[in-house]
N, C-alpha and C positions, 0 to 999 in steps of 0.2 A: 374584539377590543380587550385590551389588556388591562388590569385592575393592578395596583403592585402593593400590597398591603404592609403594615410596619410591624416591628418588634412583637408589640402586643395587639395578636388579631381581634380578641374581642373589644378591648376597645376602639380601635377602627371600624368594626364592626357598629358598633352602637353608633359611632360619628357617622358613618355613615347612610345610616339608619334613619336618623334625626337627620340629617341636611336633606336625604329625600323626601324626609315627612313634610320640611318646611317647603321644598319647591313645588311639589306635589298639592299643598294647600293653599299656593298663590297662584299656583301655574302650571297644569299639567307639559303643557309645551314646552316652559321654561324649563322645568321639573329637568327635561331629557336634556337641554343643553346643559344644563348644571353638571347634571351626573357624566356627559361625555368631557368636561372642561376637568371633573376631579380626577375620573380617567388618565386625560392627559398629561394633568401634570403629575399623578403617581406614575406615571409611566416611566417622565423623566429620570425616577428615581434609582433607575435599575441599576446603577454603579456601585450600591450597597448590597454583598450579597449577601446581608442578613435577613434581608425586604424575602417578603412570599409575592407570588403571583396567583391572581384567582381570573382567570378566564372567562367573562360572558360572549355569546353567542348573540350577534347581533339579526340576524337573519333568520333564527330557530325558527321553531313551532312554534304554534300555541300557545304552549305551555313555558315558551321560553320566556325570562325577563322584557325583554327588548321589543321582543314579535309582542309581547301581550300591552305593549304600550299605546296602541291604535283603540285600546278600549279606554276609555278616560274613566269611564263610569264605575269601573272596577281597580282602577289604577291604586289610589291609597292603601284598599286593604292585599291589593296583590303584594307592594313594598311589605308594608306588615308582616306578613307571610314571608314575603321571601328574605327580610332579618332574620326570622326567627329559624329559619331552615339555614341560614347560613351557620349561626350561631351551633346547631344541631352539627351539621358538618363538618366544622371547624374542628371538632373535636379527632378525628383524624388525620387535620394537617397539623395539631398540636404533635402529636405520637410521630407524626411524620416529620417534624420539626426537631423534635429529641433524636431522632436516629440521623440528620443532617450534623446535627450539634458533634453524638458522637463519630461521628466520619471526619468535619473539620479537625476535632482532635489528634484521632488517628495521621490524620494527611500532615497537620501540623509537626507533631512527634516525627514524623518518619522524615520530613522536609529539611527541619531542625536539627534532626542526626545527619544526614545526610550532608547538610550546609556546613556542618561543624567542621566535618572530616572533609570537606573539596576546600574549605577555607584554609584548612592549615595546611594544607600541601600549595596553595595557590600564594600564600602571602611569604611564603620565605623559598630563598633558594635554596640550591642541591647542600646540604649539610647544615642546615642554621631551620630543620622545621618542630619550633616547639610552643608552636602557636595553640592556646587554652581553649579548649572546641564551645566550653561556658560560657567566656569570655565573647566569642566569635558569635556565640547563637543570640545572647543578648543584644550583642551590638546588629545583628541581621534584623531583628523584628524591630528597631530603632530606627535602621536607616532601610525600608521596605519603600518608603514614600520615595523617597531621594533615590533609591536606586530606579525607580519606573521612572523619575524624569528625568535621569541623566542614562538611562541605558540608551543605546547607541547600536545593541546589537538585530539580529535575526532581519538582516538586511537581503529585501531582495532583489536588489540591483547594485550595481557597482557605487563604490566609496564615491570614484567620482560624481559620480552621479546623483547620488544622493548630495553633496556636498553643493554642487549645481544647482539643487531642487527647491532652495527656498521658495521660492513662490508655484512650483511645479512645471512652471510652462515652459523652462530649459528643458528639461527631460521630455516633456509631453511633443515637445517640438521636435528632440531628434527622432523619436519614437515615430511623431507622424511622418518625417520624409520616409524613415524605415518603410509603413506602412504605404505608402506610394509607388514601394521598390519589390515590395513582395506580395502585394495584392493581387487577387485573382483578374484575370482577365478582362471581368466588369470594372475592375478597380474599386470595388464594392467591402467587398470582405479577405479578410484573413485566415490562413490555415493554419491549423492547431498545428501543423510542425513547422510551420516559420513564425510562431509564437515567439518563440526562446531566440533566434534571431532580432526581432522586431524588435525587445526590450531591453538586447542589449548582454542574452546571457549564451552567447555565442558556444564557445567550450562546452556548456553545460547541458542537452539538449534533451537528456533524458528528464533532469531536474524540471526544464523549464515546461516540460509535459505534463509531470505531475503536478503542478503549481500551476498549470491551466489546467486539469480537470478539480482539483481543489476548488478553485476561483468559479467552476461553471456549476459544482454541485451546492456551490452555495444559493445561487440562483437557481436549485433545483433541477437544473441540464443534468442530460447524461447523453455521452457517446456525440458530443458534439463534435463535430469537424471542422468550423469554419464560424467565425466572428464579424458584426461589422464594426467601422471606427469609431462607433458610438457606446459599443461591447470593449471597446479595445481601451477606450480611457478611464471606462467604470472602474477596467481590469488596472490599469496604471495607479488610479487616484488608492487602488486599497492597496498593492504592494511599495505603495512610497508614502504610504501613511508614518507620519515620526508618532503614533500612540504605540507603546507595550504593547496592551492588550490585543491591540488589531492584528499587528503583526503573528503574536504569538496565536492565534484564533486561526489565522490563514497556516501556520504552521502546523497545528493539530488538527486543522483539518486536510491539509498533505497524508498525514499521519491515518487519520479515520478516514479507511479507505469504503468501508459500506456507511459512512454517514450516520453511525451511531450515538455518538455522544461520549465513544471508550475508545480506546487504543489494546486491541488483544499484541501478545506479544510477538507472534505470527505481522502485526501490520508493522511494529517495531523491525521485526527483522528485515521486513523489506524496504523500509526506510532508510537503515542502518546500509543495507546493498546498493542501496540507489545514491546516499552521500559516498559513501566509498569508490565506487564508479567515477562521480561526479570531482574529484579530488585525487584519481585516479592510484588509489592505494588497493591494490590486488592483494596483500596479506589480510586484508579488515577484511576483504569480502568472503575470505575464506572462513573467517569467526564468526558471521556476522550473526549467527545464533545464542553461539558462547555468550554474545555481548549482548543482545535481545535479552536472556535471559537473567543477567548483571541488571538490568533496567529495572524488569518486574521483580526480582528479589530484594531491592532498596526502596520500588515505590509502591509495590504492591503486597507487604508485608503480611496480609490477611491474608492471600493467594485469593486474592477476589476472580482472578484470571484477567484484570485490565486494569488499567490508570484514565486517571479523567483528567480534564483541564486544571484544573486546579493546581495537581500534586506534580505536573507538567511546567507550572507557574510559579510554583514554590522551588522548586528545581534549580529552574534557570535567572532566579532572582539572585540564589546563595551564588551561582556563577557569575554575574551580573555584580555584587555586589564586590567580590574580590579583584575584578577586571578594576571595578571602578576604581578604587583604593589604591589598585598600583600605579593605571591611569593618573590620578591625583598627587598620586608620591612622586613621578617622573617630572611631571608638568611642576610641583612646585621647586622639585631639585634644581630644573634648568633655569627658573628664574631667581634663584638666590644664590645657582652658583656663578654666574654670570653679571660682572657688574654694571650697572647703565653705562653706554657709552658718553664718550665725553669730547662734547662738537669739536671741530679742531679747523681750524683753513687750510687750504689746499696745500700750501708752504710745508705745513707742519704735515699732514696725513703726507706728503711725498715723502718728505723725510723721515718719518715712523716707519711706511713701508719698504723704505732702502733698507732701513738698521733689522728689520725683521729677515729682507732677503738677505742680507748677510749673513745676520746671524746665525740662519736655516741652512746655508748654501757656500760656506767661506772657504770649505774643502776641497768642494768641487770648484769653486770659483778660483781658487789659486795655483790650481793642476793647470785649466782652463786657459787663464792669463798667461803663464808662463807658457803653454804648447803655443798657444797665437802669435805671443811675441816673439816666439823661437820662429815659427815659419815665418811670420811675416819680414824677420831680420834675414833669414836666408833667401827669400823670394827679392829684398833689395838688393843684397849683395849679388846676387849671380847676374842680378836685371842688369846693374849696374854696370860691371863688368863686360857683358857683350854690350852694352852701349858705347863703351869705349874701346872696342876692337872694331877692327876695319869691316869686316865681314857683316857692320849694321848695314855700313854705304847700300848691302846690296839685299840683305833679308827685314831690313826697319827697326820697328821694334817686336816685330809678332817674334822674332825670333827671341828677343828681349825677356818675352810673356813666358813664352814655350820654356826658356832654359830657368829661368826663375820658377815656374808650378814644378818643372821638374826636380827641382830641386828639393823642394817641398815633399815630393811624392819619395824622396830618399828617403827623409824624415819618416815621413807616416809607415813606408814600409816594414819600416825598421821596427818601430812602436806599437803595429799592430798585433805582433805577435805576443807583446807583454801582457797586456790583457788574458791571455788563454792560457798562459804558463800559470794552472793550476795549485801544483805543488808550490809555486814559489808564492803566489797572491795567499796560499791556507799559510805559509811559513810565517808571512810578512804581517799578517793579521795581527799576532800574537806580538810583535817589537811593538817599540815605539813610532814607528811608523803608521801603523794601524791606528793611533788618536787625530793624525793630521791627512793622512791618506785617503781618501773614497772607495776603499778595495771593495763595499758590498756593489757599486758601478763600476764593476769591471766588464762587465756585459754591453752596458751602456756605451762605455768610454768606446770598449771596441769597435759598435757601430757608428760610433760621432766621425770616430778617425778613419771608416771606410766610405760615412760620406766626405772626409775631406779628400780622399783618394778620389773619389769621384769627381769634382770638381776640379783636381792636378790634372787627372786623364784629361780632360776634355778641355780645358784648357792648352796643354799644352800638346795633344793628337791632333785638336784642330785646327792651331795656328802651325801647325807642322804642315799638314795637308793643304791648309785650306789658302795659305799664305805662303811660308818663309818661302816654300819646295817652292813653289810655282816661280818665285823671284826667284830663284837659282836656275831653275829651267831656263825661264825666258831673258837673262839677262845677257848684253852686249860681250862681245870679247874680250874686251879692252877689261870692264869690271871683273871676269873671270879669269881671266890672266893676272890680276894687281889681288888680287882678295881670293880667288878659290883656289887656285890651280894649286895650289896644296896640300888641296886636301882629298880633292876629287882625282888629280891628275891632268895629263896633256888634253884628254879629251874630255869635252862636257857635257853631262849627262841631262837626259832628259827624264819628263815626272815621273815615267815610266821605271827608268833606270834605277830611280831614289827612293823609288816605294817598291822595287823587288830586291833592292839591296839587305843584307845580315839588319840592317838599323831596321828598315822597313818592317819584313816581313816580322823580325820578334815584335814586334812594335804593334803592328796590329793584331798577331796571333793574341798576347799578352789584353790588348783589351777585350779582344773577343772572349777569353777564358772569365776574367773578370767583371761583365757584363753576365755572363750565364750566373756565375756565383752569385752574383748583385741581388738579381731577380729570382733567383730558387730560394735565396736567404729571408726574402722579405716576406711577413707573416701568413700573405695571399696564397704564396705558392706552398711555404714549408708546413702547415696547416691544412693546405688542402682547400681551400676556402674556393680557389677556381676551379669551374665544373668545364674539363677539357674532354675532345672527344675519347674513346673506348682507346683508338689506341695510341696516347700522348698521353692520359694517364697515369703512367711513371711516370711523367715529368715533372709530378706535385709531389709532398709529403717529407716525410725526415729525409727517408733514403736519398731521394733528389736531393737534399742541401747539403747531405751530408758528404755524399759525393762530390758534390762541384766545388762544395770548400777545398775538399783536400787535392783539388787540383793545382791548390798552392803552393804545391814542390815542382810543377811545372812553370809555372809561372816566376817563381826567384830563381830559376834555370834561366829562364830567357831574359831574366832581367840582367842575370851576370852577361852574357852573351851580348843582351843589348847595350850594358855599359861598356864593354870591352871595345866596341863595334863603333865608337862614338864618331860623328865625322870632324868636328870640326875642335878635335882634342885628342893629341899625340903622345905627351908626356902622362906616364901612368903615375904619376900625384897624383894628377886632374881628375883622376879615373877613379871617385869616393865614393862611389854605391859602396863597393865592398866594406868600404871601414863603415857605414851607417849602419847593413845588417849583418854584419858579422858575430856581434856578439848575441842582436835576440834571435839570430838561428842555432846558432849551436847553445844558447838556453835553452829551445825549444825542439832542438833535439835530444837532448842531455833527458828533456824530461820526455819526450816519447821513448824514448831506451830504459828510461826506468820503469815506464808504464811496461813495456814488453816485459821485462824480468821480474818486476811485482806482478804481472798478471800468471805464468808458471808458478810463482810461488801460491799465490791467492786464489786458486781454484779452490773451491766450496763442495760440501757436502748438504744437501738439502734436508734438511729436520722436518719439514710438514711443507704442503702445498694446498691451497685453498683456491676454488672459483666462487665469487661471492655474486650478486647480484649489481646491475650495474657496470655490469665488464669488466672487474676488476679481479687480478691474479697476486694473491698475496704468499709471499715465498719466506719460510725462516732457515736460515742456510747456518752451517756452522762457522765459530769464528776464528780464522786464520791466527797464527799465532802474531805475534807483533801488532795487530790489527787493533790501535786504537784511536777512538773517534769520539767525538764533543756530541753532543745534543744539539740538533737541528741542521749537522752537517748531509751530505749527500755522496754515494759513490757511483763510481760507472760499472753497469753489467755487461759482460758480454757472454754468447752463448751460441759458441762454433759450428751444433748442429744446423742453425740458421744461420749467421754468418759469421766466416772467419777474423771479419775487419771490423764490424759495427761494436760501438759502445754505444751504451746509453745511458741516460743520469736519471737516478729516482733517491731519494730522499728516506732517511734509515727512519724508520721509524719502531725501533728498539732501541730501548738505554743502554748508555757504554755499561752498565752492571751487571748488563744480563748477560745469556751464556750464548747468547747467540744473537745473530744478525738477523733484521726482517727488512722486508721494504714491500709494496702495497704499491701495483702496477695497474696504471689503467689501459684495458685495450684499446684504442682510440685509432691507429697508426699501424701500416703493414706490417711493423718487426714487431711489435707488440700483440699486434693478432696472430701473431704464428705461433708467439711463447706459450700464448693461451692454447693454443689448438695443440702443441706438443706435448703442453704439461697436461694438458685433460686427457689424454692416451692413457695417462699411468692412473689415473684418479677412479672414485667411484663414489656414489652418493653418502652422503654422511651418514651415519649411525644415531640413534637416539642422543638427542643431546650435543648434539653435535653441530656446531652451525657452517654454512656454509650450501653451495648446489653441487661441487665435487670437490670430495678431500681425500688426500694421502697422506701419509704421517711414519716416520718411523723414529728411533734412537739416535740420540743424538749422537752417536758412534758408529750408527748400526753395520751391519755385517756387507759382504760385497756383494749379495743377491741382492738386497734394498737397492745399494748407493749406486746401482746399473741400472734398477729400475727408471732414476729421474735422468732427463739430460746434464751434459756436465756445464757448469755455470764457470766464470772465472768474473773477477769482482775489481777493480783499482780503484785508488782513493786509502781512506775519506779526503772530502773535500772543501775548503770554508765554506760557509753562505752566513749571511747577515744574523740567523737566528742562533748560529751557534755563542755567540757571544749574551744571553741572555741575561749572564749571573752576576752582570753590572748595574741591573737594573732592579729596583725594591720592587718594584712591583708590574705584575705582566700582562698584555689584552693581544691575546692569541685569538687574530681571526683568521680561516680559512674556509674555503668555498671546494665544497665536492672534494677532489684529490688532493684538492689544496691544505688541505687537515694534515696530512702524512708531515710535514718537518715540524708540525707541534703535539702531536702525540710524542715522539720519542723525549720533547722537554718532559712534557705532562708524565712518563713515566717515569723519567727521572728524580722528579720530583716527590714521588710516591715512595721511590726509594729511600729516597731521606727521609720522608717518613717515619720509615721503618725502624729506622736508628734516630729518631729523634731526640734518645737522651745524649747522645755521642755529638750530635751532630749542634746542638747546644751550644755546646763547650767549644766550637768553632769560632772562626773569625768571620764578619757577616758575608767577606767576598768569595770566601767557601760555602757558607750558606745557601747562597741566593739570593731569590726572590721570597719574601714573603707573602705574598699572595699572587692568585694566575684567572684571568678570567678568560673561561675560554668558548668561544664562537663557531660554530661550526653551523654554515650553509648551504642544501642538499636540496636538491628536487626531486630524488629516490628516493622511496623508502629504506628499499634494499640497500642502501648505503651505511645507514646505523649495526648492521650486521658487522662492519667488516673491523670496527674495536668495540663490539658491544661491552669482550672481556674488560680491558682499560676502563673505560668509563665506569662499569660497572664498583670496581676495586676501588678506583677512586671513590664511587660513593660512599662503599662500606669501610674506608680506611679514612677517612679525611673526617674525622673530629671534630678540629677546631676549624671546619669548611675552608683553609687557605685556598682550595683552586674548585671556582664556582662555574659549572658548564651548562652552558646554554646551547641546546640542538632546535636546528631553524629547519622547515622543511617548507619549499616553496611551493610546493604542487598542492599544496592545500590551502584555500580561498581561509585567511584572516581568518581570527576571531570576531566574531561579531556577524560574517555571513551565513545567512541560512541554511547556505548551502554545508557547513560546516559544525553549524547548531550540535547534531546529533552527535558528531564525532569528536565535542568536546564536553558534550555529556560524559560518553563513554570512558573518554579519557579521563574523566576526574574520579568517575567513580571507581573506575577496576586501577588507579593510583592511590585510591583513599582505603580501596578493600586491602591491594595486593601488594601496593608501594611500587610496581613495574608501569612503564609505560606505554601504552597497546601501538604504538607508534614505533619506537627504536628499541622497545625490548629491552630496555634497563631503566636504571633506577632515576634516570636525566630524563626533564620532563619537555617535551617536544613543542616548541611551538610552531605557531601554522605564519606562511607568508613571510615575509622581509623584514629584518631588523631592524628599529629606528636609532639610524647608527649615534646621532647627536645624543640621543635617550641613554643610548647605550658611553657614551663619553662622557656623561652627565654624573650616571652613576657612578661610574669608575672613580672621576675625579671628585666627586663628595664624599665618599668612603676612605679617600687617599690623600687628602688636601697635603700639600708639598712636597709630593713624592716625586720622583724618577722615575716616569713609567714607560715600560719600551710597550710599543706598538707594533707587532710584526704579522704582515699580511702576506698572505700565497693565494692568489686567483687573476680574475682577468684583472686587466689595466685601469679601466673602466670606472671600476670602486675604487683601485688606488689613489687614482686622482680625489675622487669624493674624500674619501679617508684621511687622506693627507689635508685637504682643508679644511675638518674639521678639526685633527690634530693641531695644524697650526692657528685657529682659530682660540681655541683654549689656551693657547699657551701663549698668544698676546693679549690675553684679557685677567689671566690668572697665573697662584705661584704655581701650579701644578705643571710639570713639563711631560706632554709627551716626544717621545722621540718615534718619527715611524722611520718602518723597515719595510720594505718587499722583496722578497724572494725572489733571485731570476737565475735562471738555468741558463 
């Protein structure tokens, strides 16, 4: 039975003394319920850890309090006696209370410095930390209360789940079917390694191990194997517990792995290895003592050789407290920058969202109108016209259909090549056409108009086949003497005849080549995405598309052959395929002939070559003379020891200022893994300092033993894309995912550049300027990713002043702030950022956050820090978030004066 004594022992002591005088002289019997009731409710008290604990022994001896209470007749003076022996006693939990006192201290001090320094790295971003560690430490022991009941973190089950969990019996419930599905044989109990299944922490298996023998040495278990469902929801009810302390209690004791009361730095390390595992970062694992030892030198400052709960608690409160704050600054940005909406009836909301899609789309909507109107005016004219020749009497109108899609299909032919005339779409950018034109949908445009091709085919192949022919075959004499025999001749053919003739066979050879293209083109095949057998294989990836595309010089072969061939059209007017593509083929020869002759000129010399982590080969080539290019444009490589034909597009991501060209390949893709496997022949492990898993490097001139060591590269371009045009916009929100980063680093260093010349750059005009500020996103489920611009990033931290371009690095493979699983690794991370200023995560000076970006949060800010600015939006990753991205862009920009404009990068 537990006694929990207050501030001042001796006078509880006396209190104490005197209430059992008085029960003991009315009522021995009473006497003991009294004394078990003060018990109890000092017991309540233990949430003050200022309170002592004094232990009696309800079962002793003898000689114990409690045992000696069966003697009534001795009872009073036994009280008596055992006051006054306490009172004797007392005297070294007082000494023992001074040495508590100075340890609180201690822990406080070390908590206090320690919160100072995580707080001012935590509360400003990359360039803007000059937060008062005075200031901060104050404000921590002020808001201690408010952070334990708004913390949210050291979660040991999913966000969703917890979020489910108000009453608990969502969670408990999925938990029990789990338990249904993985219980033993009996159906009775559970096994400690379908634990971490059962609640849901799948991924996690190792974690979810140690957080079951944690959970079982609390109930004194050890080397348990197997639970029942009665063990299984005790285990539930404490890790979904919403108390701090609970949580953190079940977390230190993860941590105390012999159940001592301390954490040596030995239990730290293997903590620090099991979150690393569990988040699957292999660089942490390889420090994980470096950083064990970071731990004990900030909380264990006496070198006591362990940390206790406490200084554990104080820790992750300074972290807790800063979470909360920006937490709080986000949540109230988005409701004051956003204004109540304002009801409207359905009349008015239609017509609000016509004037928005307008406004968003009037570019592309007036390209759009005009191509419609134009086929759909030649699909009547030609319809028309064989309606009024003789030749309906005997084919209808299918023949009607057929000559009108074909008609059509002149058009698109002709127009599809426009789109891919590179050089012309990067020319066209820069006129005045580029304000009214859609050129960053040129990609787009091109697949719209191959599925109207698609549609012409089939349209008019199958009322060719499936119709007109057959009325020609089977028609009476009489109709084919008055209406054919002119065309066909004396004798008349049969289907047979019509479908082997010059029309025929180019006819269907022609859709058979553009059906392969069709479907090698579309994201399933050219990605790779279909899992075909070993040997059909090649039939997926670049190469396949790449190939079947350029099947299209056979293809407007057959088309000229098949318009020449026409049956039921003599007079060569009639005969206008040629005039539709005449002029976008010899455009689009014009510019493969340039490409051949800029590519002889534009062979490269390689300056360094790098294999990073990741898969990805980053190449810095020297720069061709004439060779200049915008920020955020993109060129094509090609590289003859692999193939003589193939180009490929990757994105510079070097500034037009520097002295050389780089671009940053991911191997993903057969022509991409061979670069990788040719360039790592010449390579070899980096040197001190040096980052990368194999580098070579030479002179940016260097001599002809080097420039034979690497393969020979040849390079065409540059080429537009969407993001080259940035320097219209005041201000920038650079996101990209993985490789998707590469067309905003080359802005990002751009920008750096002007930096440098800040006071020149001044005296500018602002559309030479830029942007004045750039915030930039980058999201990565690698570690090894941060590796491959640590340099950039870095510079910008140490060069960027007045903080104009703020970066944020997102890393997905690590479970949120706020999960347990994650707890330690943002310990680590705040402290060796507050010792070192580096980030144990991306290795520079950008501070990493864990999990997904809360993109609205993130628009929130942007646009309260910018209010009526012009701010371009340009994203490179999957499709997926563009669409997200895009409505929350245009969410903001019908509610507010803030405009974003988005952009997505397409190849």
């Amino acid at each position: 039975m537990t006694l929990v004594m207050g501030r001042n022992p001796e006078d509880l002591i006396n209190s104490f003394a005197l209430k059992l005088g008085m029960d003991i002289d009315s009522n021995a019997e009473n006497g003991l319920s009294k004394l078990q009731e003060i018990m109890v409710v000092r017991a309540g008290e233990q949430n003050d850890e200022n309170f002592f604990e004094l232990t009696v022994d309800e079962h002793g001896e003898s000689d114990n309090l409690v045992g000696e209470w069966s003697r009534k007749a001795y009872l009073s003076a036994k009280m008596r006696q055992l006051s006054h022996e306490l009172r004797t006693d007392f005297r070294p939990v007082r000494h023992l209370s001074h040495e508590l006192k100075a340890d609180v201290k201690r822990i406080t001090r070390t908590a206090n410095s320690f919160t100072a320094k995580v707080l001012s790295v935590h509360s400003t971003p990359t360039g803007t930390r000059r937060a008062s560690s005075a200031t901060i430490g104050g404000k921590l022991s002020r808001q201690i209360s408010v952070a334990q009941n708004a913390l949210q973190g050291l979660r040991f089950i999913s966000k969703t789940a917890e979020d489910s969990n108000a009453d608990f019996q969502a969670f408990w419930k999925v938990v029990d079917a789990r338990f249904g599905q993985l219980a033993s044989s009996d159906g009775l109990r559970l096994s400690r390694d379908d634990f971490g299944l059962c609640i849901g922490m799948m991924d996690s298996n190792e974690f979810a191990l140690e957080l079951f023998d944690a959970l079982a040495r609390r109930r004194g278990w050890h080397d348990v194997g197997f639970i029942n469902k009665e063990q299984l929801h005790d285990f539930c009810l404490q890790i979904s517990a919403q108390s701090f302390d609970s949580r953190l209690q079940i977390f230190f004791d993860m941590c105390d792995k012999n159940a001592d009361g301390r954490i040596s730095e030995d239990e730290i390390k293997e903590v620090i290895m099991l979150s690393a595992s569990a988040n699957k970062l292999t660089k942490l694992m390889e420090q994980a003592e470096e950083y064990a030892n970071l731990i004990m030198e900030e909380l264990d400052p006496d070198h006591m050789g362990y940390i206790e709960l406490s200084q554990l608690k104080a820790l992750l409160q300074g972290l807790t407290y800063g979470k909360e704050s920006r937490a709080n600054y986000s949540q109230n940005l988005s409701q004051q920058i956003l204004p109540a909406p304002i009801r409207k009836n359905p009349i008015q909301r239609a017509m609000q969202n016509a004037r928005y899609l307008l406004d968003e789309n009037w570019q592309r909507a007036w390209v759009i109108v005009i191509w419609m109107a134009t086929m759909l005016g030649l699909f009547t004219w030609k319809f028309i016209q064989y309606r009024n020749r003789g030749i309906f009497n005997v084919a209808g109108y299918c023949l009607c259909v057929a000559k009108g899609s074909a008609e059509t299909l002149k058009l698109n032919m002709a127009l599809i090549l426009l789109p891919v005339c590179r050089n012309t779409i990067t020319w066209l950018r820069s006129t005045i056409l580029g304000s009214i034109v859609p050129f960053d949908d040129n990609i787009n445009l091109h697949k719209t108009i191959a599925g109207a091709i698609v549609i012409g085919v089939m349209l008019h192949g199958l009322d060719h086949i499936s119709c007109d022919f057959i009325r020609i075959a089977n028609c009476d004499e009489e109709s084919y003497n008055l209406y054919l025999k002119a065309y066909f001749g004396s004798e008349k053919p049969n289907y047979g005849d019509i479908l082997g003739s010059a029309v025929g066979i180019t006819g269907v050879c022609m859709v058979v080549l553009m059906a392969i293209a069709f479907v090698l083109a579309t994201s399933w095949f050219r990605r790779s995405s279909v899992k075909l057998p070993r040997q059909l294989d090649k039939l997926t990836g670049f190469n396949a598309f790449w190939y079947s595309h350029h099947a299209f010089v056979v293809i407007y072969l057959l088309l000229m052959v098949h318009s020449i061939r026409l049956f039921f059209v003599r007079d060569w007017r009639e005969k206008t395929t040629w005039m539709y593509i005449a002029v976008p083929v010899l455009l689009y020869c014009g510019e493969r002939t340039l490409r051949a002759f800029r590519a002889e000129n534009y062979t490269v010399n390689i300056v360094k070559a790098a294999v990073y982590r990741g898969n990805v080969l980053a190449l810095h080539m020297s720069k061709p003379a004439g060779f200049e290019y915008k920020s955020g444009m993109y060129l094509f490589l090609q590289c003859p020891e692999i193939s003589p034909f193939e180009w490929h597009p990757f994105s510079i991501t070097s500034a037009p200022d520097d002295e050389h060209i780089s671009v940053h390949i991911r191997t993903v893709g057969d022509w991409t893994q061979e670069m990788k496997r040719v360039f790592s022949q010449t390579m070899e492990p980096p040197t001190a300092g040096k980052s990368g898993l194999l580098r070579a490097e030479r002179g940016l001139y260097g001599d002809d033993e080097s420039k034979s060591k690497f393969p020979k590269l040849r390079i065409d371009g540059p080429y537009g894309a969407p993001a080259q045009n940035y320097k219209k916009y005041d201000v920038l929100l650079l996101i990209g995912l993985g490789i998707g980063a590469t067309p905003f680093i080359s802005i990002l260093k751009d920008m750096l550049n002007h930096m440098k010349i800040a006071d020149s750059a001044s005296k500018r005009k602002r559309k030479d300027r830029g942007p004045t500020n750039a915030y930039f996103y980058w999201v990565t489920r690698e570690q090894g990713s941060f590796d491959w611009f640590k340099g950039v990033m870095n510079e910008i931290a140490e060069m960027d002043s007045k903080a104009a371009i703020e970066m944020h690095n997102y890393l997905t493979s690590v479970y949120e702030e706020g999960d347990a699983r994650s707890a330690l690794i943002t310990m680590v991370q705040a402290l060796n950022h507050a010792k070192n200023g580096v980030d144990i995560l991306s290795g520079t000076r950008v501070k990493t956050h864990f999990a997904r970006p809360n993109w609205k949060k993130v628009f929130s800010k942007v646009a309260s820090a910018n209010k009526d600015a012009k701010i371009g939006v340009f994203y490179c990753g999957p499709l997926i978030l563009a669409k997200e991205l895009r409505a929350i862009a245009k969410d903001y920009n019908h509610k507010m004066n803030t405009k974003f404009e988005f952009h997505k990068e397409n190849f």
